[in-house]
N, CA, C and O of each residue as an XYZ file, in Angstrom:
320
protein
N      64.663    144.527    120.874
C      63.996    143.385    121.438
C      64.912    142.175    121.340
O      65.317    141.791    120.243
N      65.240    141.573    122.471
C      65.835    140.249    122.248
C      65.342    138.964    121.715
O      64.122    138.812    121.771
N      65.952    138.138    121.276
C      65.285    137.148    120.512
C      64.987    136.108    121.841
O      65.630    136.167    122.890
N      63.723    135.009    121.537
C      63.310    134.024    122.223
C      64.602    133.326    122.924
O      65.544    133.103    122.163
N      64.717    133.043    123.968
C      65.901    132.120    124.430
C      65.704    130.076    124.317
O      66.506    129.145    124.403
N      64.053    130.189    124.067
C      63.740    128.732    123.881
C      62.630    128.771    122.939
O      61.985    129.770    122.619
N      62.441    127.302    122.437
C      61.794    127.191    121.808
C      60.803    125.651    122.107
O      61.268    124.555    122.422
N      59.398    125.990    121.898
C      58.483    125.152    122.798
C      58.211    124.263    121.372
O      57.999    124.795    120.283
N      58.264    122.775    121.614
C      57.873    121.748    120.564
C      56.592    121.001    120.825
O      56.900    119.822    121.005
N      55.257    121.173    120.928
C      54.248    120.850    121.136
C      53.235    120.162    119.966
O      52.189    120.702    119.604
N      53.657    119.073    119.522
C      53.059    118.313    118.480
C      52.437    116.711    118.577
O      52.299    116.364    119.750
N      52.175    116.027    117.919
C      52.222    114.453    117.624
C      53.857    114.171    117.288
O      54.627    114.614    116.436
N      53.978    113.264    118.331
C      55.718    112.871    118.060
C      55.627    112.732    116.204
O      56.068    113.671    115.540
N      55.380    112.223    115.914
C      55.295    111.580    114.270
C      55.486    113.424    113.494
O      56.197    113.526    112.494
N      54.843    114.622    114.038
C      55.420    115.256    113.083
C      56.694    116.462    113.601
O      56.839    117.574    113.092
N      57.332    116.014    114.474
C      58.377    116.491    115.231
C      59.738    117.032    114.738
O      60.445    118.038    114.798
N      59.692    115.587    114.131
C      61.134    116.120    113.049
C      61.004    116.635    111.859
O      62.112    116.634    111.323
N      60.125    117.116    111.112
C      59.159    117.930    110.289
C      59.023    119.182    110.195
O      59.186    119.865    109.185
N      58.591    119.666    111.689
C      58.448    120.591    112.412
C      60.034    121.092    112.664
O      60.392    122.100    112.054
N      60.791    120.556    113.360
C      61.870    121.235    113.512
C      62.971    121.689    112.117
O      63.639    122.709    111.952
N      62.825    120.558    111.326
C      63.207    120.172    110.133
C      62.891    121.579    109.392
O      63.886    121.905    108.743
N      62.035    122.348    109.292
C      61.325    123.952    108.999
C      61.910    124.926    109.263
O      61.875    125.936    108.561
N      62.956    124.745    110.970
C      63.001    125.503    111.197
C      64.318    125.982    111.196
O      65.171    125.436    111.894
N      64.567    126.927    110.500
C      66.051    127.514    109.979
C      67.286    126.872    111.475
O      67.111    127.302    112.615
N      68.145    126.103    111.236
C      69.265    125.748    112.216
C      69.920    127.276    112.896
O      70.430    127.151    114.009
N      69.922    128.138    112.519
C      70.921    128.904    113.176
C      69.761    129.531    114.030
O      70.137    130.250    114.956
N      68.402    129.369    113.860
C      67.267    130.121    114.853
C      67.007    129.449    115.785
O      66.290    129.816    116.716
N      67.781    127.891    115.639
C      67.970    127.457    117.090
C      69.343    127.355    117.685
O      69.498    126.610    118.652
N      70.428    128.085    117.161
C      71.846    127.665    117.983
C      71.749    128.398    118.854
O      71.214    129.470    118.570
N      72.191    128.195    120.263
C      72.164    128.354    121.451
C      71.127    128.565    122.289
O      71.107    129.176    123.357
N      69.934    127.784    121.480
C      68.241    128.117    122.016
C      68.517    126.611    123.136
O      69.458    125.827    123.263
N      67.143    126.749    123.804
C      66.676    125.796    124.836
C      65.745    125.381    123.942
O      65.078    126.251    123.381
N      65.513    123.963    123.626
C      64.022    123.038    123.010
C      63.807    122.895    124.238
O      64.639    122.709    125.126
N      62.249    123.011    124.351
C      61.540    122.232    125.583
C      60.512    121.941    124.621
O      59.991    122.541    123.681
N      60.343    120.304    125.425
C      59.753    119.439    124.297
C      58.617    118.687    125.434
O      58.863    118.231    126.551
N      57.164    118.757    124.612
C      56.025    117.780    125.632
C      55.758    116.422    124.700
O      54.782    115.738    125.008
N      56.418    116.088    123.801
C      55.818    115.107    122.786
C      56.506    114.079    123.467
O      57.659    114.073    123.899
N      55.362    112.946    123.509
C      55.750    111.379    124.286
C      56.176    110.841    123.175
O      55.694    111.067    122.065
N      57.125    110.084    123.424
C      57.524    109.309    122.421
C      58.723    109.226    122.359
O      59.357    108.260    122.785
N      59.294    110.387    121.731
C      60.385    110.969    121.697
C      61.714    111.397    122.609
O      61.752    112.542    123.059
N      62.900    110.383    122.900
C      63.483    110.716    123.541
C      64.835    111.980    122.790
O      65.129    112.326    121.646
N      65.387    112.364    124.320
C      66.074    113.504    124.381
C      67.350    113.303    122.957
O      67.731    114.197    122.201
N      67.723    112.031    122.962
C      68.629    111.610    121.871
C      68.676    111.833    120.698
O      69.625    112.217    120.015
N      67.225    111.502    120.314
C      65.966    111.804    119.017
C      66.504    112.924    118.581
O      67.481    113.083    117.848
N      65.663    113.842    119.178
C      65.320    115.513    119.463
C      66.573    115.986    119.535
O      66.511    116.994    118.832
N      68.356    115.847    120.189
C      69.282    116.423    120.089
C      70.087    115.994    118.848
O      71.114    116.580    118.508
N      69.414    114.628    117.994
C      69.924    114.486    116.942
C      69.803    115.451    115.603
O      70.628    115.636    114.709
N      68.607    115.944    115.770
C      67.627    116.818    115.041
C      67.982    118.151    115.221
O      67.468    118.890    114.380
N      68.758    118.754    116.119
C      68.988    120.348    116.150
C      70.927    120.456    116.069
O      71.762    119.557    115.969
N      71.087    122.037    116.172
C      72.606    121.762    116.396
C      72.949    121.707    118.057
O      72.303    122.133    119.014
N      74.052    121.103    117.992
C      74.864    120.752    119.172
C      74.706    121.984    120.150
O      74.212    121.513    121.174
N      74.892    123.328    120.310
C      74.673    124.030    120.920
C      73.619    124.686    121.236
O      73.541    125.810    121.732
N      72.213    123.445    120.726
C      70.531    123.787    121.239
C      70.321    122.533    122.307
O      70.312    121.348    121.974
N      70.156    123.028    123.642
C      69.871    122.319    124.541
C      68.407    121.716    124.331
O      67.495    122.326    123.773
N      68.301    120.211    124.949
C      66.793    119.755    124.841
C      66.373    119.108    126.083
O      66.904    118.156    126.656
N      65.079    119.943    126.485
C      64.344    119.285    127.738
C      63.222    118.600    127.278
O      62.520    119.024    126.360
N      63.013    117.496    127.913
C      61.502    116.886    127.958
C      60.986    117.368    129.293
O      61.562    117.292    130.379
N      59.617    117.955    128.980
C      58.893    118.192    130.081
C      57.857    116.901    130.090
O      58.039    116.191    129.101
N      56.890    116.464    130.908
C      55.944    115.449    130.549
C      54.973    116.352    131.514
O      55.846    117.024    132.064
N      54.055    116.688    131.933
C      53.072    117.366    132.235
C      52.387    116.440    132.460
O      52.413    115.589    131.572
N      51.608    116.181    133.505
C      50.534    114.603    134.125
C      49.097    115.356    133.783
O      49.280    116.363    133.098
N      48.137    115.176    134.006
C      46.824    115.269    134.120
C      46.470    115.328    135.696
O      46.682    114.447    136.530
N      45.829    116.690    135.901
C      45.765    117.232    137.426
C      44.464    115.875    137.903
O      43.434    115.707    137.250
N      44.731    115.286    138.792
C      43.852    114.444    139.633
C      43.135    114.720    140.445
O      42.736    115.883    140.507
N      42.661    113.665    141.458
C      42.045    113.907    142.506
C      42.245    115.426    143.388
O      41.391    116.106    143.957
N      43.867    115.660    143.230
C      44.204    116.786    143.824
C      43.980    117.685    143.619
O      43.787    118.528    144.495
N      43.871    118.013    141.837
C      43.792    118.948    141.200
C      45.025    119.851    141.556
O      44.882    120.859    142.248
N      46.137    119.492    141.101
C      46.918    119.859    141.478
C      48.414    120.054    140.360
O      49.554    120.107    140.820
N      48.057    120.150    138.666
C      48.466    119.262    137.623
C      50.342    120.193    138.293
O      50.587    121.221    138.925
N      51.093    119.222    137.754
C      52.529    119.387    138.276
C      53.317    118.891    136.348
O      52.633    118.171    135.619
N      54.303    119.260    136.004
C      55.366    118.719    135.393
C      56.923    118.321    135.497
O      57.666    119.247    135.820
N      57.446    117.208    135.293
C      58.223    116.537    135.617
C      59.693    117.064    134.415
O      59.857    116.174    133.581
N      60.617    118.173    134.234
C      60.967    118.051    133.649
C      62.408    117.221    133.500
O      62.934    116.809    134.534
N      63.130    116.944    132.033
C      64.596    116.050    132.257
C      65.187    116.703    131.114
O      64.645    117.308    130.189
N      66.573    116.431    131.388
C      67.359    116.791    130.437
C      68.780    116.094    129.935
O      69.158    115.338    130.830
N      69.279    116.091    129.323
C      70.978    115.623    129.301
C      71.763    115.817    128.968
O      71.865    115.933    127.747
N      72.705    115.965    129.674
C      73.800    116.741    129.146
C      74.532    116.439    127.974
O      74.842    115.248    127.944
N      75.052    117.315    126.662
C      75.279    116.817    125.101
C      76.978    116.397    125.806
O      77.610    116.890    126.740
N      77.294    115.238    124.815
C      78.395    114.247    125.019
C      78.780    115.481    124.150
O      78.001    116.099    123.424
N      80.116    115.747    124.338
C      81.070    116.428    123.346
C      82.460    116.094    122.802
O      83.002    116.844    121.990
């Protein structure tokens, strides 16, 4: 079985770095974070893992009138 290729961060920004902070560094080198916590930018969150764990913010809206719910995701590329 192959291991997860990402890893989903779904919390209160406030316990984020806590949460990742738990989680053994080498179980995220070369993982994808995809991250829904507001607050928290990509800078934050790539300060917090190693250099070779990519980090997306997704933001997910609240489906409207349309009913139609959509997510907006971003990312950036790590300065090296």
């Amino acid at each position: 079985m192959n291991p997860p290729a990402f890893a989903r961060l779904r919390c209160k920004p406030q316990l984020a770095k806590g949460l990742i902070d738990a989680i053994p560094k080498e179980a995220l080198e070369g993982k994808l974070l995809i991250s829904i916590c507001a607050g928290l930018t990509i800078g934050q969150m790539q300060s917090w893992v190693p250099t070779s764990c990519g980090v997306v913010r997704a933001m997910p809206n609240t489906p409207s009138r349309v009913r139609q719910p959509s997510s907006g995701p971003c990312s950036r590329a790590v300065q090296g």
